[in-house]
C-alpha positions in Angstrom: 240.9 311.1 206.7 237.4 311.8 206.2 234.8 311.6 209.2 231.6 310.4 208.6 229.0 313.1 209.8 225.9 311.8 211.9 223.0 310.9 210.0 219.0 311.3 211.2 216.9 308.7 209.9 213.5 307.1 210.2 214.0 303.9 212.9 213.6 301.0 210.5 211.6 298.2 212.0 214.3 295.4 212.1 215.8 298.1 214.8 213.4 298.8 217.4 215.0 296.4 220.0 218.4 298.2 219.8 216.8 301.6 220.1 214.7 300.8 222.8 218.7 300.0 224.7 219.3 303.1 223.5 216.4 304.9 225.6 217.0 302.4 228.5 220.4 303.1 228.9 220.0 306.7 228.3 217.4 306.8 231.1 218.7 304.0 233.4 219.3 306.7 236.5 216.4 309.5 235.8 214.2 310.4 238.3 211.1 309.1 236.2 213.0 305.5 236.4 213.5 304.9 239.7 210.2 306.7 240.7 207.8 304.9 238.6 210.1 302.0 238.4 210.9 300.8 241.7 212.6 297.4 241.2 215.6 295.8 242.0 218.8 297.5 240.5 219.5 294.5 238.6 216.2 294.1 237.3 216.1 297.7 236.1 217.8 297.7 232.9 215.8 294.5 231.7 212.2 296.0 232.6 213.1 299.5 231.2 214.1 298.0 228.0 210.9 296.5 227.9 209.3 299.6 228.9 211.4 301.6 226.3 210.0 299.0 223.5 206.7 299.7 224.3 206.9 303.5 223.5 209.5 303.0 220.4 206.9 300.2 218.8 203.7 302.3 219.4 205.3 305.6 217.8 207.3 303.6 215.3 203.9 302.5 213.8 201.3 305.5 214.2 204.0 308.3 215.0 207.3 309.7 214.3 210.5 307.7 215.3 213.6 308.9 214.6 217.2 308.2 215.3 220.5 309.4 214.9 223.3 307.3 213.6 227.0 308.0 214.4 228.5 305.4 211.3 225.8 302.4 211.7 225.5 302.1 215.6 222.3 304.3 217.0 223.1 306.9 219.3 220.4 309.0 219.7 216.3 308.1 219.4 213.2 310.7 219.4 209.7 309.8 219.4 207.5 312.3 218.7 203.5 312.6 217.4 202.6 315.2 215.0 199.2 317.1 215.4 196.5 315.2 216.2 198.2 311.9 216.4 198.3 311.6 219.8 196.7 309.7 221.7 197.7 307.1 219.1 194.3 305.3 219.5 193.8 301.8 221.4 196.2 299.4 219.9 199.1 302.2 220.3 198.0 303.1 224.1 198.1 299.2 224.5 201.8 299.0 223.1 202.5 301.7 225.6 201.0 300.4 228.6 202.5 296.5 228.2 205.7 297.4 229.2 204.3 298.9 232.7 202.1 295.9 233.3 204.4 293.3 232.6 207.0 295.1 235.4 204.2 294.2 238.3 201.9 295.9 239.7 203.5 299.1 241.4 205.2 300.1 238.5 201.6 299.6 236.2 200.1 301.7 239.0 202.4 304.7 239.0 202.6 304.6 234.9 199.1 304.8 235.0 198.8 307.7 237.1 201.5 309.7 235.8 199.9 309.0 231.8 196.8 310.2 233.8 198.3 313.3 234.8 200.1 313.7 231.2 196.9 313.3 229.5 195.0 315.6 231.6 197.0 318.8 231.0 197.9 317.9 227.7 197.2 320.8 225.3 194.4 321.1 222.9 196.5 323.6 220.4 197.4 321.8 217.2 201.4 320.5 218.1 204.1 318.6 217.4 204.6 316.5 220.8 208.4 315.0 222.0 207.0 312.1 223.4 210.3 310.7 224.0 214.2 311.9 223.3 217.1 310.1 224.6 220.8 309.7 223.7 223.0 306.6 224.4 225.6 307.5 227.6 228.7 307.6 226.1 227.3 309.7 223.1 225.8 312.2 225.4 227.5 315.9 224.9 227.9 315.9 221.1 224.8 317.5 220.1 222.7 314.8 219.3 219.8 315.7 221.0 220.2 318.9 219.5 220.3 317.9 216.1 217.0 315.6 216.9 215.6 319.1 218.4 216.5 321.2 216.0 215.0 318.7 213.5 211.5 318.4 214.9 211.2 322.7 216.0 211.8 322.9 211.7 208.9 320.5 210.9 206.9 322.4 213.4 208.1 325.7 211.7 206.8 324.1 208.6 203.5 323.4 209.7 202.9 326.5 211.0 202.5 325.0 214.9 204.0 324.7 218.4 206.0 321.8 220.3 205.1 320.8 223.7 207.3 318.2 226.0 207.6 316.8 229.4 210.6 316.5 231.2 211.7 315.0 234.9 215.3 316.5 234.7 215.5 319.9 236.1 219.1 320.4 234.5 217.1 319.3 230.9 215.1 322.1 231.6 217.6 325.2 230.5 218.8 322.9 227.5 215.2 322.6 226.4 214.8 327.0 226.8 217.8 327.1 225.1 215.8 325.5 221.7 212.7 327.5 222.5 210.5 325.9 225.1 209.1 327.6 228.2 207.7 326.2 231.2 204.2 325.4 231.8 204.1 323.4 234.7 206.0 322.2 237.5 204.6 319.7 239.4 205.2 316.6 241.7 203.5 313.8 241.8 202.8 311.7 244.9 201.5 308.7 243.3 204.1 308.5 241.0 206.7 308.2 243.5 207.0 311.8 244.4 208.0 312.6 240.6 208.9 316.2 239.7 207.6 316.8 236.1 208.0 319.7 234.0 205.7 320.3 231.0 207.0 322.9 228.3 206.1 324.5 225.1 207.4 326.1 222.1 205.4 328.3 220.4 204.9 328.0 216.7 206.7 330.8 214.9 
């Protein structure tokens, strides 16, 4: 019987909503979630989709987004910026930001100041950036996020520049070493909830 092998595609447009799931399920429980999102447990997964949209639409339209497919159902979603793309200007930073506001005020708050923070020690060295990466729950432990690793370190390779990433999962951290990244900072954040943040980098080859 022949398997069909995952495939790594552009996100078409007609499938932002059902990637942006995909992020909000995959991040339903992490520390970024319920520290900068603070709402009622059945309110979560409905504001974090929302959220979620917000990034996929912005990078969708002046970035890279990216997903894996396992047969036709998305599994696995990366949003990433290449050099100089990022900030992606007003109207992206505006996509970004609705999701936040329209979640009430505390949550706009604590987005604001951790996207304060992220665009404070954000590097000046030309670089890919991993804005976002996220696998769907029940895919997790296959090697998706490898593959959507693996895929953006050899664009980087081709360009001749490094990768940089944030990441609020300590146990991410040794996965993200493991595909060349080192840590730069380790920081928490006590208007952002108390969130622990780790930035990283991979230099270019």
């Amino acid at each position: 019987m022949k398997t069909n092998r995952p495939e790594l595609v552009s996100l078409p447009a007609d499938r932002v909503r059902e990637a942006s799931r995909v992020l909000a399920d995959a991040f339903y429980d992490n520390p970024s979630t319920l520290s900068l999102l603070p709402v009622a447990e059945e309110d979560r997964g409905r504001k974090l989709e929302r959220v979620e949209r917000g990034f996929v639409d912005a990078t969708r339209r002046f970035g890279d987004a990216q997903v894996v497919l396992d047969g036709d159902a998305i599994v696995g979603v990366s949003l990433s910026y290449a050099p100089g793309r990022y900030p992606p200007g007003v109207s992206g930073m505006a996509r970004i930001a609705l999701g936040p506001v329209l979640a009430g005020v505390v949550p706009a708050w604590r987005y604001a100041q951790i996207g304060a923070y992220m665009k404070r020690v954000h590097p000046h060295e030309p670089h890919f950036y991993l804005f976002v990466i996220g696998v769907a729950p029940a895919h997790q432990g296959r090697g998706f996020g490898g593959l959507l690793l693996r895929e953006l370190a050899a664009r980087a390779e081709r360009a001749g520049v490094a990768c940089y990433l944030e990441t609020d999962t300590e146990s991410n951290v040794a996965l993200y070493r493991h595909h060349g990244y080192e840590v730069v900072r380790d920081e928490q954040h006590p208007r952002a909830g108390d969130l622990r943040m780790w930035t990283m980098w991979r230099p270019r080859a």
